[in-house]
SETOR-318675 format. One record per residue: x negated, y negated, z of N, C-alpha, C in turn; residue number from 0. Coordinates in pm, whole numbers, plus 32768, in hexadecimal, padded with zeros to 4 digits. Each point is the difference from the previous one (the first is absolute). Layout:
+------+------+------+------+------+------+------+------+------+-----+
|   nu |   nv |   nw |  cau |  cav |  caw |   cu |   cv |   cw |   k |
+------+------+------+------+------+------+------+------+------+-----+
|    X |    Y |    Z |    X |    Y |    Z |    X |    Y |    Z | NUM |
...
+------+------+------+------+------+------+------+------+------+-----+
***
This chain:
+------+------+------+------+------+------+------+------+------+-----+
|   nu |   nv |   nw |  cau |  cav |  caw |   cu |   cv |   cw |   k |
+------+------+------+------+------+------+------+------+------+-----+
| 7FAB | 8078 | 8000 | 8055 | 7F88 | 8000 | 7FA8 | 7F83 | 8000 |   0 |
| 8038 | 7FB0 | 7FAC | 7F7A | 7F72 | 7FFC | 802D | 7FD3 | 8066 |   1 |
| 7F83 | 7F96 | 8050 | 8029 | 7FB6 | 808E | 7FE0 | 7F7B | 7FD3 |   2 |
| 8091 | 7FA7 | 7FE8 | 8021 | 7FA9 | 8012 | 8007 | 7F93 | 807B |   3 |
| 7F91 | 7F95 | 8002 | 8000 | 7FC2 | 8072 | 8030 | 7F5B | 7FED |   4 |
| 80A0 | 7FD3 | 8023 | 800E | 7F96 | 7FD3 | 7F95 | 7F91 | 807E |   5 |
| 7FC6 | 7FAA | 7FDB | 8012 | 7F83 | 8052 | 803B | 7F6D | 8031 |   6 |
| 7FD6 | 7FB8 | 8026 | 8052 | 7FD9 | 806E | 7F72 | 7F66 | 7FBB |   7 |
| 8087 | 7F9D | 801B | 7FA3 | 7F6C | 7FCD | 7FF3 | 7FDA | 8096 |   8 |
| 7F97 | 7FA3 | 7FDD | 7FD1 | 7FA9 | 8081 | 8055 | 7F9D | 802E |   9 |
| 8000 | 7FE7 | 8062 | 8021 | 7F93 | 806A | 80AD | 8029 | 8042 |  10 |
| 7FCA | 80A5 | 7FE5 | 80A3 | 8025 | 8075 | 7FCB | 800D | 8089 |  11 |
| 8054 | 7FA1 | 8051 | 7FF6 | 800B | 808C | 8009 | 80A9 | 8043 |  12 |
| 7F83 | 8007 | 8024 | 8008 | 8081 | 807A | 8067 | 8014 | 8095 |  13 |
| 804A | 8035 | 8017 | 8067 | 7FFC | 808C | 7FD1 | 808D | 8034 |  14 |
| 7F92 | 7FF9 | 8079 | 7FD6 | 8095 | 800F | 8048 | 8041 | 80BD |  15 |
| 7FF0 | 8076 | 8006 | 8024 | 8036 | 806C | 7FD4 | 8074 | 8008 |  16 |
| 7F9C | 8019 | 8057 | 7FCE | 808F | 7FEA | 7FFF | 8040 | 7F5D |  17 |
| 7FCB | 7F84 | 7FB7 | 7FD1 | 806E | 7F5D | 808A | 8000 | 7FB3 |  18 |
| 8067 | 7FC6 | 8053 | 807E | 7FF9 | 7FC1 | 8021 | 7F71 | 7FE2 |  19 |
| 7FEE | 7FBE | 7F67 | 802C | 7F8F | 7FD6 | 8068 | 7FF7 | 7F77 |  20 |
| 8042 | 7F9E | 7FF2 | 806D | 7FD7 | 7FB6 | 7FB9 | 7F57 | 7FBE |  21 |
| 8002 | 802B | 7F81 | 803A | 7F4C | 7FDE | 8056 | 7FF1 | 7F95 |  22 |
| 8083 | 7FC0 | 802C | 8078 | 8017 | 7F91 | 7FE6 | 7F5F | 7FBE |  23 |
| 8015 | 8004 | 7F77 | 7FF4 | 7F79 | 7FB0 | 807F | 7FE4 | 7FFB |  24 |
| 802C | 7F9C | 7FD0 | 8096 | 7FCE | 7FE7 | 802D | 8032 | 7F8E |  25 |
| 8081 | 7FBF | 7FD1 | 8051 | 804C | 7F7C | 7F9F | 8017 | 7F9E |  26 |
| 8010 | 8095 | 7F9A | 7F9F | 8012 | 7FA0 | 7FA3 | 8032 | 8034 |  27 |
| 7FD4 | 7FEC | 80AC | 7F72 | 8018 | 8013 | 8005 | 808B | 8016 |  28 |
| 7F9B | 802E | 806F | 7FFF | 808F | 7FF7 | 7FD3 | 800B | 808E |  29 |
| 7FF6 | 8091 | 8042 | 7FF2 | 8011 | 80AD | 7F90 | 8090 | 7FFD |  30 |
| 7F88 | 7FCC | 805B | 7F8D | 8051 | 8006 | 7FD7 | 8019 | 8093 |  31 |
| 7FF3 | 80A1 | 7FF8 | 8021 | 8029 | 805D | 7F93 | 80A0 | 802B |  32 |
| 7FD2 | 7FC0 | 80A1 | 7F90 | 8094 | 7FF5 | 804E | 803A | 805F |  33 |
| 7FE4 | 807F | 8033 | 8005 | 803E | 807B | 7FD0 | 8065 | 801B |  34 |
| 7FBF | 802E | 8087 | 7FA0 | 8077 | 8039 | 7FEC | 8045 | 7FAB |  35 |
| 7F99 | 8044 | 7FF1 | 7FE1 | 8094 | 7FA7 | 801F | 8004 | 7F67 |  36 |
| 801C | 7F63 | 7FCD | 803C | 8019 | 7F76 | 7F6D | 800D | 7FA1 |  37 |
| 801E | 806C | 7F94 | 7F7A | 803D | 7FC3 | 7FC2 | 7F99 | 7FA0 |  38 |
| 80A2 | 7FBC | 7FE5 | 7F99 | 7F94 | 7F87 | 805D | 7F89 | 7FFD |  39 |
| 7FD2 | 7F5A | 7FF1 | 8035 | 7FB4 | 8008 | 8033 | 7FE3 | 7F66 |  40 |
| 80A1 | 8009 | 8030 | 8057 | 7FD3 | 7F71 | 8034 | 7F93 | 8027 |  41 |
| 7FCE | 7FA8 | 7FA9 | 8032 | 7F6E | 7FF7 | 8019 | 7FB3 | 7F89 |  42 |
| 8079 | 7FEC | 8012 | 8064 | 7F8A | 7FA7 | 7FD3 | 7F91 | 7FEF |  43 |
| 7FCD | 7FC1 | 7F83 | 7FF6 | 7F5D | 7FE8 | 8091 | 7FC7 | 8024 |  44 |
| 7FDD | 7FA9 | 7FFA | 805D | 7F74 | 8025 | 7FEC | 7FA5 | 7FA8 |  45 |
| 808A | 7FBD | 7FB6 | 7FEB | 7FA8 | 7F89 | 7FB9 | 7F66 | 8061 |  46 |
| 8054 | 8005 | 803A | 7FBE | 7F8C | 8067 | 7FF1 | 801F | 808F |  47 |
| 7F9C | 803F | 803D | 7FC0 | 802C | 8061 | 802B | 7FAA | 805D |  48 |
| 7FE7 | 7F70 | 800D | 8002 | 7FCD | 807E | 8086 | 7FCB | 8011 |  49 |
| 8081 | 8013 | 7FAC | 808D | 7FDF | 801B | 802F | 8038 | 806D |  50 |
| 8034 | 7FE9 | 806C | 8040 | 8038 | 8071 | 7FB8 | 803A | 8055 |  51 |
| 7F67 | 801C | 8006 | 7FA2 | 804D | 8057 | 8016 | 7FA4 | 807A |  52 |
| 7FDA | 7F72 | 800C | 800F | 7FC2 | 806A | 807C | 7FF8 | 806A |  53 |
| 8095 | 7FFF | 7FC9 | 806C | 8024 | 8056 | 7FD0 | 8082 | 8006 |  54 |
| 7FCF | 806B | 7FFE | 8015 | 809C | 801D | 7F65 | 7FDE | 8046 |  55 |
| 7FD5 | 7FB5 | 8011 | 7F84 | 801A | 805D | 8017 | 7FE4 | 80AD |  56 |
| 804E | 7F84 | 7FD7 | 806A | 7FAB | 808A | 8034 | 808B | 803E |  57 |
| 806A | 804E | 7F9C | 8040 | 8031 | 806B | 7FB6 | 8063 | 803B |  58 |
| 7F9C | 8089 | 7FA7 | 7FA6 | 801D | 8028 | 7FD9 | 7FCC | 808D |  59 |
| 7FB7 | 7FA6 | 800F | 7FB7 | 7FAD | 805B | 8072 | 7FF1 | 808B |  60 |
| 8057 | 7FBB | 7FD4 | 8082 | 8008 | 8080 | 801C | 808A | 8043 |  61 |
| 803A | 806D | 7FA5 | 8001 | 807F | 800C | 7F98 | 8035 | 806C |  62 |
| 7F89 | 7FD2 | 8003 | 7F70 | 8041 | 8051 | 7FEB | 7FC6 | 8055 |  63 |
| 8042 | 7F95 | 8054 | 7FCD | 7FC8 | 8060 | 7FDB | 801B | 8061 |  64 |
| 7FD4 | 7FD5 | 8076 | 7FAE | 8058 | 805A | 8075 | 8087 | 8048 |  65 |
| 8061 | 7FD8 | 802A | 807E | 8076 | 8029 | 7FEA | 8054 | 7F9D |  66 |
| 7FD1 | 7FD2 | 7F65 | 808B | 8082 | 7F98 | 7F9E | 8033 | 7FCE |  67 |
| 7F5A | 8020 | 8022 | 7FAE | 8020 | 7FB9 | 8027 | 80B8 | 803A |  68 |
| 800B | 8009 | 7F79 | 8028 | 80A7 | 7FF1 | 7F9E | 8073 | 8025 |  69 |
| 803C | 8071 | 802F | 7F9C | 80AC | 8014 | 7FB9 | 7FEF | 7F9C |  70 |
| 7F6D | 8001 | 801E | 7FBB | 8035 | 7F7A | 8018 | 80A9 | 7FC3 |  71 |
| 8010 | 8027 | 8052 | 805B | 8085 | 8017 | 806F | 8035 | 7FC7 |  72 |
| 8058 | 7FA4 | 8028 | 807D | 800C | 7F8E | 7FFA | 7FEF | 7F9C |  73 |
| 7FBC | 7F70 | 7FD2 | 8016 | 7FAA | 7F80 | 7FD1 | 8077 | 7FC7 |  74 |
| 7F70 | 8026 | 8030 | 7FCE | 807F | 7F67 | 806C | 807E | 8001 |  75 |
| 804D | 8019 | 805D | 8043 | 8069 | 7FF2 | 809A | 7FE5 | 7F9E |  76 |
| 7FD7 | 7FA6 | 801A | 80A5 | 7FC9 | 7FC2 | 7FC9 | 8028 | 7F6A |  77 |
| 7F72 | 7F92 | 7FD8 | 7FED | 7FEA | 7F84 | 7FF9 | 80A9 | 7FA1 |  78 |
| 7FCC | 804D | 806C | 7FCE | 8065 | 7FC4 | 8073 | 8062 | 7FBA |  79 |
| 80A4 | 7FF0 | 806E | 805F | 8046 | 7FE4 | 8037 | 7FD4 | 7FA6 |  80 |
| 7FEF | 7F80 | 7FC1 | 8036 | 7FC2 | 7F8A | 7FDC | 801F | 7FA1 |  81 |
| 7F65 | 8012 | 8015 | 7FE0 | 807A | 7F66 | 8011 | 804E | 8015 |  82 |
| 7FF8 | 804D | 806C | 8031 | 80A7 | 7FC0 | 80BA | 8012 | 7FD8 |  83 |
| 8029 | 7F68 | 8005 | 8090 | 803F | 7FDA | 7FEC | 8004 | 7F5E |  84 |
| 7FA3 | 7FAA | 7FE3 | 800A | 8014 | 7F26 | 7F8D | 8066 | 801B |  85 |
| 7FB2 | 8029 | 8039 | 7FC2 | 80B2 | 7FF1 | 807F | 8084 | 7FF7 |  86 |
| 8057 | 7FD5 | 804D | 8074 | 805F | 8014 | 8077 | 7FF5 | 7F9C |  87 |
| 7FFF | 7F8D | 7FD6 | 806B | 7FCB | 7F68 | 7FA0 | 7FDC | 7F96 |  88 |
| 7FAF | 801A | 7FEA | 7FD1 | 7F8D | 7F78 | 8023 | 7FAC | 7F97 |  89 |
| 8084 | 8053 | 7FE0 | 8064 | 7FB3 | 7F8C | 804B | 7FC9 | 804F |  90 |
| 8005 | 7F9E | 8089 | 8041 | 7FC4 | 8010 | 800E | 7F9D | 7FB1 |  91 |
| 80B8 | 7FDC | 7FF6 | 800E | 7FA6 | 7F6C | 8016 | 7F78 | 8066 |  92 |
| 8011 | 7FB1 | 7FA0 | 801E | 7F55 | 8027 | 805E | 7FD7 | 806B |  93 |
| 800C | 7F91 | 8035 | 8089 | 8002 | 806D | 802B | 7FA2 | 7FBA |  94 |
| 80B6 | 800F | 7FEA | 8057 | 7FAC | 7FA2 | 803C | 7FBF | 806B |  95 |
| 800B | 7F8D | 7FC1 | 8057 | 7FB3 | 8042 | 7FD9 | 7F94 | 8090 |  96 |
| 8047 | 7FFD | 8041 | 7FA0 | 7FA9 | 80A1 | 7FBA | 8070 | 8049 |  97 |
| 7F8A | 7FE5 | 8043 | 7FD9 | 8055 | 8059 | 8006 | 7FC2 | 806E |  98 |
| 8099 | 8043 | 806A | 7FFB | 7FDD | 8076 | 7FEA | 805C | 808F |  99 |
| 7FA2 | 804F | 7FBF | 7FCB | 8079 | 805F | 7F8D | 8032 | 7FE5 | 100 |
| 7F81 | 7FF6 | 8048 | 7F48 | 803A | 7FEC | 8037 | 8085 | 7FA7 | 101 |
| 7FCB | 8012 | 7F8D | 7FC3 | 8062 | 7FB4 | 7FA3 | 8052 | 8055 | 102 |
| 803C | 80AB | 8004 | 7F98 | 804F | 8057 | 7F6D | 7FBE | 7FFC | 103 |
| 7FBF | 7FEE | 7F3D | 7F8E | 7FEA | 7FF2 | 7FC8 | 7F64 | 8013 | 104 |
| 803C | 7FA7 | 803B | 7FD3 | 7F9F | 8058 | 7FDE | 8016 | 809A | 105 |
| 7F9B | 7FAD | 8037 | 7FFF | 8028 | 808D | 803A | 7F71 | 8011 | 106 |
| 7FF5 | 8017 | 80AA | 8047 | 7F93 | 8038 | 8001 | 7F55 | 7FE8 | 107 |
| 7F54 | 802D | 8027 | 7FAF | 7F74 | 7FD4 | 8022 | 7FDC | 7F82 | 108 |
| 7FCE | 8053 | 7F9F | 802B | 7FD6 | 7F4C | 8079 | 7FD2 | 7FF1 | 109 |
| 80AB | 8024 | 804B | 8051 | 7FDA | 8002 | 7FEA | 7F7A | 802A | 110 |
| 7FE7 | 7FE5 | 8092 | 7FEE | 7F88 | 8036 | 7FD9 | 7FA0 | 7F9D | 111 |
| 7FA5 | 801C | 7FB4 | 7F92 | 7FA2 | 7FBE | 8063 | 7FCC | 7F6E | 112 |
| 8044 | 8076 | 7FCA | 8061 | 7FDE | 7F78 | 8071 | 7F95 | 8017 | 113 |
| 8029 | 803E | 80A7 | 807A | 7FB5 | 7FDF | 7FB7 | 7F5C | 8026 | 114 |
| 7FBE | 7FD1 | 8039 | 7FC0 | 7FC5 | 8026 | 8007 | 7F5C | 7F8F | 115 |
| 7F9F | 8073 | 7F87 | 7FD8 | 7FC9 | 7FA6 | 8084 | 7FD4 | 7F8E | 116 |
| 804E | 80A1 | 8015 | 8083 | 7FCB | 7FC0 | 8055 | 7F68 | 801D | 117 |
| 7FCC | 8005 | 8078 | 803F | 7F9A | 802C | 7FF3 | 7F62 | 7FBD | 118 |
| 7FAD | 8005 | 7FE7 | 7FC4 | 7F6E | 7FAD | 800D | 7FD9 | 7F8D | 119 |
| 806D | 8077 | 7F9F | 8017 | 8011 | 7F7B | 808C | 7FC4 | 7FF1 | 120 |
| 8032 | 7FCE | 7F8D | 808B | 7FB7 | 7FED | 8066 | 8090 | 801B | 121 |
| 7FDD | 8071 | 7FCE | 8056 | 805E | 8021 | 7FED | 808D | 805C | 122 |
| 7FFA | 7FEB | 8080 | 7F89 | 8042 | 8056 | 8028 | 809E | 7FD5 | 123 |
| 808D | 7FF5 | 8004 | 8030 | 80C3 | 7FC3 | 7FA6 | 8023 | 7F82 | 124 |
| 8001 | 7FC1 | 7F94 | 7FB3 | 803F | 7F9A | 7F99 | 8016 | 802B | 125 |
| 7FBA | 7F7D | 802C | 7F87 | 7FDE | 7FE8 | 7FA7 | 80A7 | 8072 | 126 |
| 804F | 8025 | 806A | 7FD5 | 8052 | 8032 | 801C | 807B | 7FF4 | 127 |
| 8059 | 8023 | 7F74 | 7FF6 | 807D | 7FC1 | 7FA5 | 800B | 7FC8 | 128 |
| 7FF0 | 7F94 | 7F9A | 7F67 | 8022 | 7FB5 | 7F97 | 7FF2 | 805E | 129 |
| 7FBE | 7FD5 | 805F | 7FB5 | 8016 | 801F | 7FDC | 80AD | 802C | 130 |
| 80A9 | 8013 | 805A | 7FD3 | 80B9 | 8024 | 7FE2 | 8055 | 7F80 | 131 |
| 804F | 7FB8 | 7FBD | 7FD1 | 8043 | 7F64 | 7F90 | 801E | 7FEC | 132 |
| 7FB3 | 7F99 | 800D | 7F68 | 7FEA | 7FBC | 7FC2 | 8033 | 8066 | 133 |
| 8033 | 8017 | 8070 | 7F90 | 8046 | 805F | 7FEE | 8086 | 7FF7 | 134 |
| 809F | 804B | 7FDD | 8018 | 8084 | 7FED | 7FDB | 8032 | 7F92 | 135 |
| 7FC5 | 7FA0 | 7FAC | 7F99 | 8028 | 7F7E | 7F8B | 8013 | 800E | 136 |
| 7FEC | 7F8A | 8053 | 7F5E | 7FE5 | 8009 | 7FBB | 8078 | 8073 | 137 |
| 8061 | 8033 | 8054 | 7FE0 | 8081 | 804E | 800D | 807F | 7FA7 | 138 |
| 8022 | 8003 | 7FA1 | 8045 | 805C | 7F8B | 7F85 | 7FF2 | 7FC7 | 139 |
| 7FD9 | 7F7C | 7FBB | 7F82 | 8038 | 7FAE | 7F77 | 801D | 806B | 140 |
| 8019 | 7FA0 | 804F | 7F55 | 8067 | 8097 | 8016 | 8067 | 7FF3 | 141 |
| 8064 | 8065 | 8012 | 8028 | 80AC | 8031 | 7FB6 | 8032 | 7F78 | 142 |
| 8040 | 7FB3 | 7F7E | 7FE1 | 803F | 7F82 | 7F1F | 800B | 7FEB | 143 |
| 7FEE | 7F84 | 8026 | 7F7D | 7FFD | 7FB6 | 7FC2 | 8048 | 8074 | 144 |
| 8001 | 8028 | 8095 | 7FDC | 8026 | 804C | 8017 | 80C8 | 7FC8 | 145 |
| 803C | 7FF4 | 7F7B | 801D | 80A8 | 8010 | 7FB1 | 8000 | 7F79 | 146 |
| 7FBB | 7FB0 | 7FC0 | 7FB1 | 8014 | 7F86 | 7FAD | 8085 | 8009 | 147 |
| 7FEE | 803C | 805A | 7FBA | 8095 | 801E | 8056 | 804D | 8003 | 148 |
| 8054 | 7FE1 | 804C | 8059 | 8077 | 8026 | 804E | 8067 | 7F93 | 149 |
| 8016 | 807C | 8035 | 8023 | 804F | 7FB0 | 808A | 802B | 8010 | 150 |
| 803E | 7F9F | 806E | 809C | 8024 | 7FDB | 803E | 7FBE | 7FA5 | 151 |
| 7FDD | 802B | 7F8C | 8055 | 7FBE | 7F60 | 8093 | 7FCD | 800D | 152 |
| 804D | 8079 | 8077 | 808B | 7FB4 | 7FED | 8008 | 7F6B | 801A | 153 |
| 7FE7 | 7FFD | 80B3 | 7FF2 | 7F7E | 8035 | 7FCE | 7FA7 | 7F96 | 154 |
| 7F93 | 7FFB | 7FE0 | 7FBA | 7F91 | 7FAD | 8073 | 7FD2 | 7FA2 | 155 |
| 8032 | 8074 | 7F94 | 8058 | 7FEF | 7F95 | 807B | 7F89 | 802F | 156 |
| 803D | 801F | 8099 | 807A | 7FE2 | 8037 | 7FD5 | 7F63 | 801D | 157 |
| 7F7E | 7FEE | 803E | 7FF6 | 7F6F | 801E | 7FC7 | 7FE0 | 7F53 | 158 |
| 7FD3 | 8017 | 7FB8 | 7FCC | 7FB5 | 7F78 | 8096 | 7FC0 | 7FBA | 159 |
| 8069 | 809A | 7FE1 | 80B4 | 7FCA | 8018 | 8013 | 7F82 | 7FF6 | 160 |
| 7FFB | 800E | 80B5 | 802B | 7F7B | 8032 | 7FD6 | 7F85 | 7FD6 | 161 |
| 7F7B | 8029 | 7FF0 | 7FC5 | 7F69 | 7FCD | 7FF2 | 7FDF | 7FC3 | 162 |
| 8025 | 8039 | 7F9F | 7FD0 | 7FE2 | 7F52 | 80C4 | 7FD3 | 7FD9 | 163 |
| 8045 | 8040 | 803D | 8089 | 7FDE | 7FF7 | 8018 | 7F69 | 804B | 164 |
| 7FC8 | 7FC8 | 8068 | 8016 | 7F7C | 804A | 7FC0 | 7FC5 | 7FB2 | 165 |
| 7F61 | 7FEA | 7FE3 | 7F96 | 7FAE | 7FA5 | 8053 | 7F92 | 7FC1 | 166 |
| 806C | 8003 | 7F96 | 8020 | 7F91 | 7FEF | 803D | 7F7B | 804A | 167 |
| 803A | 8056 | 8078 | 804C | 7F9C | 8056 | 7FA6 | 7FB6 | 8055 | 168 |
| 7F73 | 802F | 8015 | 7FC9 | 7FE3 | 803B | 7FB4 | 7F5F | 7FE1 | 169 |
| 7FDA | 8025 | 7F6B | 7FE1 | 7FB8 | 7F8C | 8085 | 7F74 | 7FDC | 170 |
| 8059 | 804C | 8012 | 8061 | 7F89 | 7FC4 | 8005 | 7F92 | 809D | 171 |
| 7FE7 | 802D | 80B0 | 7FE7 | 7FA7 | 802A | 7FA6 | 7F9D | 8048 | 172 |
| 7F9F | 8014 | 7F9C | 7F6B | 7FCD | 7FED | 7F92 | 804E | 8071 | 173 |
| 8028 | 8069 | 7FFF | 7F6C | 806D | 80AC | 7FC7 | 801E | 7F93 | 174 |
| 801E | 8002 | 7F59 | 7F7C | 800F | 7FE5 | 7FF9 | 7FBF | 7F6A | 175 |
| 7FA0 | 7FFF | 7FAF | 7FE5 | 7FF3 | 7FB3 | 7FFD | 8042 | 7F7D | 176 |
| 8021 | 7FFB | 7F98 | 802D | 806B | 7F8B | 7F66 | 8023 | 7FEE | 177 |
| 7F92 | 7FE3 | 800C | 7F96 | 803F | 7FF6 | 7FC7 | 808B | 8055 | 178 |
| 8027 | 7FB2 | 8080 | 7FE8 | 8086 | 805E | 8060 | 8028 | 8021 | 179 |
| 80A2 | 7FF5 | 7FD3 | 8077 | 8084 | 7FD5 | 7FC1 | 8043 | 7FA0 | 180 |
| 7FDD | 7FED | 7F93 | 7FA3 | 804E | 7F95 | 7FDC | 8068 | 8022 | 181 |
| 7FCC | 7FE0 | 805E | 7F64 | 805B | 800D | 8036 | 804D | 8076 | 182 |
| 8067 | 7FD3 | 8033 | 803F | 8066 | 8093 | 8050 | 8079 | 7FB2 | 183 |
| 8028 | 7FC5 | 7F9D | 8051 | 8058 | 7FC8 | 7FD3 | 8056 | 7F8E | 184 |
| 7F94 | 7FF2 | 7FCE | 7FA0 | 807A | 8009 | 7FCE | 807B | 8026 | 185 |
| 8011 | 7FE0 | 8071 | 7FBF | 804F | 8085 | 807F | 8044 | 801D | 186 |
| 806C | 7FB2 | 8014 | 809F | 804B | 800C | 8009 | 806E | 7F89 | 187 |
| 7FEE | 7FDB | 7F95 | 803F | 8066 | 7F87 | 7F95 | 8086 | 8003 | 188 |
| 7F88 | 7FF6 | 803A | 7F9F | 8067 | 8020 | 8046 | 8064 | 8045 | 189 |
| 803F | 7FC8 | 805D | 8024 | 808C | 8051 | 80A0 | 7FF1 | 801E | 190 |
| 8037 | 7FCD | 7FBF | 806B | 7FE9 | 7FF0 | 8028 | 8075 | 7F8B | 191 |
| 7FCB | 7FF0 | 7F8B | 802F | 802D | 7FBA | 7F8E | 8083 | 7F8A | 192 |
| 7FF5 | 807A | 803D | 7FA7 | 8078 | 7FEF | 7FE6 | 8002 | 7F73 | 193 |
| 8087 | 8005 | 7FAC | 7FCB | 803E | 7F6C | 7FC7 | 7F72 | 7FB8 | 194 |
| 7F9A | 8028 | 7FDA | 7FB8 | 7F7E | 7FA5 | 805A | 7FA0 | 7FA5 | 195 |
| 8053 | 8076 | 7FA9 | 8048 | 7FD1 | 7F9B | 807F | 7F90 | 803E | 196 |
| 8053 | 804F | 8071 | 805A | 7FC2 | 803F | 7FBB | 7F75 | 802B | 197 |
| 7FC5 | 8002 | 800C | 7F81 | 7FA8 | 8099 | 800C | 7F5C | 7F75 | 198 |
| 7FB7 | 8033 | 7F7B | 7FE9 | 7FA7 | 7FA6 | 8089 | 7FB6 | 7FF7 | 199 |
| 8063 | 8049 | 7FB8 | 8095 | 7FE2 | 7FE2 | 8020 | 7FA0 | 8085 | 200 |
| 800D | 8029 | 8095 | 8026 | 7F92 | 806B | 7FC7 | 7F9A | 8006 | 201 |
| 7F79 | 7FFA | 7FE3 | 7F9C | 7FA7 | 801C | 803A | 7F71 | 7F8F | 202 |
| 801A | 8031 | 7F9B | 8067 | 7F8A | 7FA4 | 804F | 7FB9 | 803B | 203 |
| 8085 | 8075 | 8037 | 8049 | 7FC9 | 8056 | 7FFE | 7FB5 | 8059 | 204 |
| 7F91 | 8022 | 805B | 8001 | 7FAC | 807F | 7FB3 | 7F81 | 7FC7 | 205 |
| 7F7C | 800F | 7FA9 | 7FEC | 7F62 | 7FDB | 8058 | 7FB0 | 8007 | 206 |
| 805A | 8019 | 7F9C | 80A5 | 7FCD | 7FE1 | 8027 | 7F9B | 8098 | 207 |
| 8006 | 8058 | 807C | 8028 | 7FE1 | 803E | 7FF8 | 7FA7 | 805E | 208 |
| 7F6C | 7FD6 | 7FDC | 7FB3 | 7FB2 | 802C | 7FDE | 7F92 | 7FDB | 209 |
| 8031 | 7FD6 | 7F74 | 802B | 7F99 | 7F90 | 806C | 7FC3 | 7FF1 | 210 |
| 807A | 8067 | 800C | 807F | 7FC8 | 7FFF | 8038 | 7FC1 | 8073 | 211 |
| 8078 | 7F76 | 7FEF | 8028 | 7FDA | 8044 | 8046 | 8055 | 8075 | 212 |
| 7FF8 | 7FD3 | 8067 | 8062 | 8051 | 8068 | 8087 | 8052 | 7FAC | 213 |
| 8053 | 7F8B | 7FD6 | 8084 | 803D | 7FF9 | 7FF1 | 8055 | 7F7A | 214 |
| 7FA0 | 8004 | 7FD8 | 7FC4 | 807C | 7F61 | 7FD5 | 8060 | 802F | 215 |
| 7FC8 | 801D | 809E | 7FC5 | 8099 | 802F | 8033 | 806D | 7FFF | 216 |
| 80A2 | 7FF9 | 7FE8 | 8065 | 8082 | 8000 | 7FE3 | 8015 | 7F7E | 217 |
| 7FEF | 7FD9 | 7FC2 | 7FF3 | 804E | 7F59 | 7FA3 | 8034 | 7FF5 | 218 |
| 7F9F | 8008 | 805A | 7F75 | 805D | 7FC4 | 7FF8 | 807E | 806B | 219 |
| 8069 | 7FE3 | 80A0 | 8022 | 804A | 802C | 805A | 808B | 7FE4 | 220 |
| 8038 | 7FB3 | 7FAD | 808D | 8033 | 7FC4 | 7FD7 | 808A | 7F93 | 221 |
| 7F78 | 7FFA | 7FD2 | 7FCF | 8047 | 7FA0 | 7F99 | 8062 | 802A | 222 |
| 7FE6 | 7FF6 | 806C | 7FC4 | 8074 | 8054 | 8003 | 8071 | 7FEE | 223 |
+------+------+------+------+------+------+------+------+------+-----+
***
């Protein structure tokens, strides 16, 4: 499987806690995110990096004050059970609609920190779906490039799926760039899709999908 390593532009504010940091950008932007034991850092550009980092640093900062400074203990335990819930689902799909309840694969803190940030957006409900969105990807593709060895073909296949099926949405709200969707989705159709011949034929398709306007993506879906 090729290992795809997106990066991450300069001047995103760091928010750390025991090895556990967040910095969410404003609308368009994108949310980067480490935690304990993770094998490889996957990180989302941001069309404009420093939009909204500063309100999400405030609350951050309020959040930790001398009372509320958290278990170092927990926090990693929390963080850790949040990945193993996409180790245990991998194709977890998107959350539609408002999210008004933590996603197993958020921990507490990460909740804390979204809605947080949601908060500072003209529409805090969207604005904090897509973010769990983009997190439940961006833990989706760590699990994936962290299994570039591994020999359980299913798993791999199930998270490549997922991600090569989200890639455009991800793209249409600016976490990344049609250059390095390109090249992610590459790496998706590798083990996504076994027979060479099949593999070539999708690989059209999904370009497609990555070109066309939003409300044009069902037609190339549609032909699957």
């Amino acid at each position: 499987m090729a290992h795809i390593h997106v990066t991450r532009r300069p001047n995103v504010t760091w928010l750390g806690v025991v090895g556990v940091a967040l910095a969410v950008a404003g609308a368009g932007g994108a949310a980067l995110f480490w935690w304990p034991g993770a094998p490889q850092q996957a990180a989302v550009s941001a069309m404009e990096p420093t939009r909204g980092v500063a309100a999400l640093a405030d609350h951050a900062t309020s959040a930790m004050t001398a009372g509320a400074v958290p278990d170092v203990a927990a926090v990693v335990a929390q963080q850790v059970a949040a990945a193993q819930e996409i180790e245990r689902q991998p194709d977890t799909k998107p959350v539609k609609g408002s999210t008004k309840e933590r996603p197993a694969f958020v921990s507490a803190m990460e909740w804390q920190m979204l809605q947080g940030a949601a908060q500072q957006h003209a529409t805090p409900d969207k604005e904090l779906t897509r973010l769990v969105n983009n997190l439940r990807f961006m833990k989706q593709l760590e699990l994936w490039q962290s299994m570039s060895t591994s020999s359980d073909l299913a798993k791999r296949q199930l998270l490549a799926t997922q991600l090569l099926d989200d890639l455009p949405q991800r793209l249409i709200n600016g976490e990344l760039e049609l250059a390095e969707a390109q090249k992610l989705q590459q790496g998706f159709l590798e083990d996504a899709v076994r027979d060479p011949q099949e593999r070539t034929r999708r690989a059209a398709q999904e370009a497609l999908r990555l070109v066309l306007p939003a409300g044009a993506e069902g037609t190339t879906s549609a032909v699957r």
